[in-house]
Structure formats: C-alpha cells, structure tokens
N, C-alpha and C positions, 0 to 999 in steps of 0.2 A: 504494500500500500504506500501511497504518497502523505507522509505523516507532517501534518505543519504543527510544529512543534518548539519554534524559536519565539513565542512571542512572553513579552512582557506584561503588555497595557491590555492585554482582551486573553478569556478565560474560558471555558465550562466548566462551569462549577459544578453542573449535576445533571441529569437525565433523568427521562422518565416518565411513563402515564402521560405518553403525546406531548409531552412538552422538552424544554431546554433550560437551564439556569445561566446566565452570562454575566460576566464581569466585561464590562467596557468600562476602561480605563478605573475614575473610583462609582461607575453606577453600573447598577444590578438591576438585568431587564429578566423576565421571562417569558419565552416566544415560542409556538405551535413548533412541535417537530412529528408525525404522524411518523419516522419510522423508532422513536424511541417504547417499544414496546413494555418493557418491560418493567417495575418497580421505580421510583428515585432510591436512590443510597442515603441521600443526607435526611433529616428529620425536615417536618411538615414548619417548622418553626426557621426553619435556614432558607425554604423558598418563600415566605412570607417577609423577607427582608428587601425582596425586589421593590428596588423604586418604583418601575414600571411593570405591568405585566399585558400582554397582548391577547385579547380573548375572540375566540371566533362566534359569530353572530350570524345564522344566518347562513348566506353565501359568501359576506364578506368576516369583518372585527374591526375591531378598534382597542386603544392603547385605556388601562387603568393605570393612571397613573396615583401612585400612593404619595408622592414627594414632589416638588417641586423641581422639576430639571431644565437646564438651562435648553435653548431649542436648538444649541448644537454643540459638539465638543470637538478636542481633537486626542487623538491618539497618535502612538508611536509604534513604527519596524523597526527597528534598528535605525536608519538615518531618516527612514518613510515618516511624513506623517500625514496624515488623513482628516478629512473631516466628517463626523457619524452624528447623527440623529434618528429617530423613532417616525420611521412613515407611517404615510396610511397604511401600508400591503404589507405589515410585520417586521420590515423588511429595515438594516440601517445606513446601507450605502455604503456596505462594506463583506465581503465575502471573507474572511479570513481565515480560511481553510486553504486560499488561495495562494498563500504567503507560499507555501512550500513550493511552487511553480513559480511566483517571483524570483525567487532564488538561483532555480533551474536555470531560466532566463539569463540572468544575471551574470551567470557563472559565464555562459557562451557567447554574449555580447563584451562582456569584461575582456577576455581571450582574444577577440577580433580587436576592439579598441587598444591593447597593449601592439599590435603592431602595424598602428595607425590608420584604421578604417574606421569609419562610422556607420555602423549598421543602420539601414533601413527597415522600422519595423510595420508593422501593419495590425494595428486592432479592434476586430468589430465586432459590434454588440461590444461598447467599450465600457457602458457603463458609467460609472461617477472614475473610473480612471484608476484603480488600484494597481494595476500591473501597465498602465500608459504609464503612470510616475515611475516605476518599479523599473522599468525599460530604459528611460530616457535617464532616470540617475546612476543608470552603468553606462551612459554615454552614446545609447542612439538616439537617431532622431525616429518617432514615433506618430505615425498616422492614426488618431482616433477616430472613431465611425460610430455615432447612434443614432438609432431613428428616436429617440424623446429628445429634444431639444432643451428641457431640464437635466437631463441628465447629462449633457455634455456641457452646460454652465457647471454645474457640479464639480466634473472634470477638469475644466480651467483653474476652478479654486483650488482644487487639490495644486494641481502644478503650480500654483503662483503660492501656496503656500510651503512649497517644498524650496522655493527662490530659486528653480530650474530655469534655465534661458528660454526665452520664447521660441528662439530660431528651434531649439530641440523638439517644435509639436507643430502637430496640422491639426486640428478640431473641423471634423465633418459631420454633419446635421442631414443624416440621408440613410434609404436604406440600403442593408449591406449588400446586398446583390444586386444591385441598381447602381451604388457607387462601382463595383467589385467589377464590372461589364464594360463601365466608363476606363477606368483602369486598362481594363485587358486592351481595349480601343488606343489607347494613347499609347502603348506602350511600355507603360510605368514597372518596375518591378523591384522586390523587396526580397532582403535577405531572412525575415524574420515573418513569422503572420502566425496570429493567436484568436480564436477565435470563441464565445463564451454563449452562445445561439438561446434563445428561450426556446419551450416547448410549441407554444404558438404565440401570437402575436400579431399588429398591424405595423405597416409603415404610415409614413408621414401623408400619403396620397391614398393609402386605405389597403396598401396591401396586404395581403394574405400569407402567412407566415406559419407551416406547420415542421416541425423539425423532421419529422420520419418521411416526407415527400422533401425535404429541400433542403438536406446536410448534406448526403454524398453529391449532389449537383453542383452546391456553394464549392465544396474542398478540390472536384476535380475543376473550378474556374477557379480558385485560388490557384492550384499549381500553376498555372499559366503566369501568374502573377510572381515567381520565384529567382531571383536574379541565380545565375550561372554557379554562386558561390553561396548556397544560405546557409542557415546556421539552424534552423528550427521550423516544426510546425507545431500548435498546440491545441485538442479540442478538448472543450470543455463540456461535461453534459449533466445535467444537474437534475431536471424535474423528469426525464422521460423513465428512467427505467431502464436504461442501455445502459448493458453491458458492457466490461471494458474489452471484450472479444469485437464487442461491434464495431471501437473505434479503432480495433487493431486492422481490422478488415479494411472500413474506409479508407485509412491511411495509407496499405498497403495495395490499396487498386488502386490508388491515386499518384503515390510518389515513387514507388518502388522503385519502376519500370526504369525512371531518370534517375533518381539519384542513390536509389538501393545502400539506404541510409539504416538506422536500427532504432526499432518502435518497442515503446514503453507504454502498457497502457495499463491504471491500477485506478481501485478506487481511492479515492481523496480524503482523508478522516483527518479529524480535530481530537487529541488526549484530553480524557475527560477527567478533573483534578478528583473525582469522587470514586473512578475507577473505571476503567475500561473506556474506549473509542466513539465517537461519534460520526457517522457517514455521511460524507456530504456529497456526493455523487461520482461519476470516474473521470478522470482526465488521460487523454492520449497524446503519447507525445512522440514526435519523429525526429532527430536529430542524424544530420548527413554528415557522407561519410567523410574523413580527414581529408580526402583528397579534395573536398567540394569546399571546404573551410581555407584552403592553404592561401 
C-alpha cells in the first residue's frame, strides 16, 4: 500500500460506525466514512471533543458545529502549506492521504531539476492544488486544470501562500478533456501528468462526466501529451470502487507500448493513531524507464 505517513499538522484519530475522527492542525472535525465498518477504539467521550462534526441528512448534510472555528486555517507538509476549511460536501480542500504521492513526485522532478531541466507538469481535476504546490516547490512548472472555477481561486491561494513564483503555474478554468484535445492540437507536451478524475461530474458548459466511460479514453489522449523524456504518470481513483488491477491495466494499454516504463498501483491509506489503517482509495503510478529520464 501507498502509506502517507509523514505528517505533522493532520491526524486520525479514530475510526468507526461510518465515520472518521481528524485532527486538522489544533481542531477536531468528525466526517462520514461509509467504509469504516467496524467499532471506534477510543471511548464515546474522545469523539464528543470534535469541534465540528458532519452529519448526513437526507441526500445531502451539513457541518454541527460545537465550537467556534475560524472559517479557515492553514496547515503544514513539511515546507507545504495549505489552506482547509469545513464545506458544504464534508469535504476540507485537502486530500491528505495524498501527501504520500506528493512525495513520489517530488522525488523524480527533484532528480531532473539537479541536472538542470525544468519539468513540465500537467494537473487535472486539480483541485484546491495540493500536489500543483507539491510539484512546483520541487521546481517544475505546473499546469493546473478544473472545471469549478472556485476551486482553482482556491488553488492560486495555496501557491501565493507557499511565496512560489508565479512564472512556476498556468491556472486553467476548463474541462479536462476539452482543455487535454486543445493541447494535443497545439502540440504542447509534458514530462509529468497526474490526474485525480471524480466519479461523475459536469463541466463548465454542462458536460457529462462518468469515470468508467471516460478514464481509459482521457489516459490514452494524455499519452499523446508526453514529451520524449517524462518522468511520470499518476491516477488517482477515489469514489469508484476500482481496483488497483484496473489502473495497472489502463496504464499498461496506454504507455507501455512507448515507453515500457514500470507500474505501481496500491491502495492509498492514512495510519490510524487508534490503530490500524484507513483507505482512501488506489493510486496508479507509471514511472519511465532511465533511459527516457536521461
């Protein structure tokens, strides 16, 4: 498994009976987890200490708040940091299970940048920007892509709060297979492409967005998209229920044939401080071969 396990400022505390216990930074949220089956470990008196706690309602939920929190913080990675808050959708503008693929990242653009290239990366469905920051402070420059227009303001804040150079980002407000098309048109091409897809979804002009019709189509117009020399592909899959078998598949009908590089694909878990792991979906990752990096 892909274990994110370096962190500081953010926590689980506990598990259990459909939910989650979390330490963000000094507040303590409690948020829907539907595959936590099992019991919590800590006493009924330790998850009653959440600031906030998230309850489902319905189709949708909303946030109880017990305390007073401010309407946004920020947290720390190592030199990352972030800004998180309590949305409507459970949700805090931050995946931090994610970190352990930051890193990944990190490692292989660091390598290129020691002998003086500046990788090209490419990120869609980017999100509020946790791994565009994560990319661009090992020293590439970094193509962000969402179809919310919120969440790519989000995105800017993160980078202007990390005091990253502007010239290190492109912020695009489109959808990804719509911008991805434009791209392959122009020519344009990228050593690096990470991609974080929801299960469904609309774009900005209404389009239609189901992951199981439109991830292997997206990944083989990505390759297209792969300068001569890359260094990475990355999928991320979160709400479908796919296997990491299925991203090994994708990846290997897509890239192989060209760069016959070496796939990794594991589920993605968070240590849980109460005991035992928490899953947070699989990530598949293609890394090419030395000769394609030299």
């Amino acid at each position: 498994m892909f274990l994110a396990q370096q962190w500081t400022d953010f926590e689980v505390l506990d598990t259990g009976s459909g939910e989650k216990l979390e330490r963000w930074g000094k507040y303590l949220l409690a948020r829907p987890d539907p595959q936590t089956i099992w019991p919590p470990a800590l006493p009924e008196r330790r998850w009653a200490e959440a600031d906030a706690h998230y309850l489902r309602t319905g189709g949708g939920g909303h946030w109880e708040f017990r305390k007073t929190l401010p309407e946004e913080w920020i947290i720390g990675y190592g030199d990352l940091r972030f800004y998180v808050r309590p949305t409507g959708f459970k949700h805090t503008g931050l995946f931090p299970e994610q970190a352990v693929n930051w890193d990944w990242m990190r490692g292989l653009i660091n390598k290129r940048v020691q002998t003086g290239g500046t990788p090209k990366i490419l990120n869609l469905f980017g999100y509020t920007g946790g791994a565009t920051v994560a990319c661009a402070a090992g020293g590439a420059h970094v193509t962000h892509v969402d179809a919310a227009k919120g969440m790519v303001t989000w995105a800017k804040r993160n980078a202007e709060l990390n005091a990253l150079p502007q010239e290190r980002f492109r912020f695009i407000v489109e959808d990804a297979n719509a911008f991805v098309q434009r791209e392959i048109r122009r020519g344009r091409t990228y050593d690096g492409i990470l991609m974080d897809p929801p299960s469904y979804g609309r774009g900005p002009s209404g389009e239609v967005w189901k992951l199981e019709n439109e991830l292997f189509p997206l990944v083989e117009s990505c390759a297209k998209l792969l300068s001569d020399q890359p260094l990475f592909f990355l999928i991320n899959s979160y709400t479908t229920g796919f296997q990491p078998a299925v991203l090994v598949n994708v990846l290997q009908r897509t890239l192989d044939a060209r760069f016959g590089g070496r796939i990794d694909a594991e589920e993605v878990c968070l240590p849980v401080t109460a005991g035992g792991i928490l899953p947070c979906g699989a990530s598949g990752r293609y890394t090419f071969s030395p000769s394609t990096q030299e």
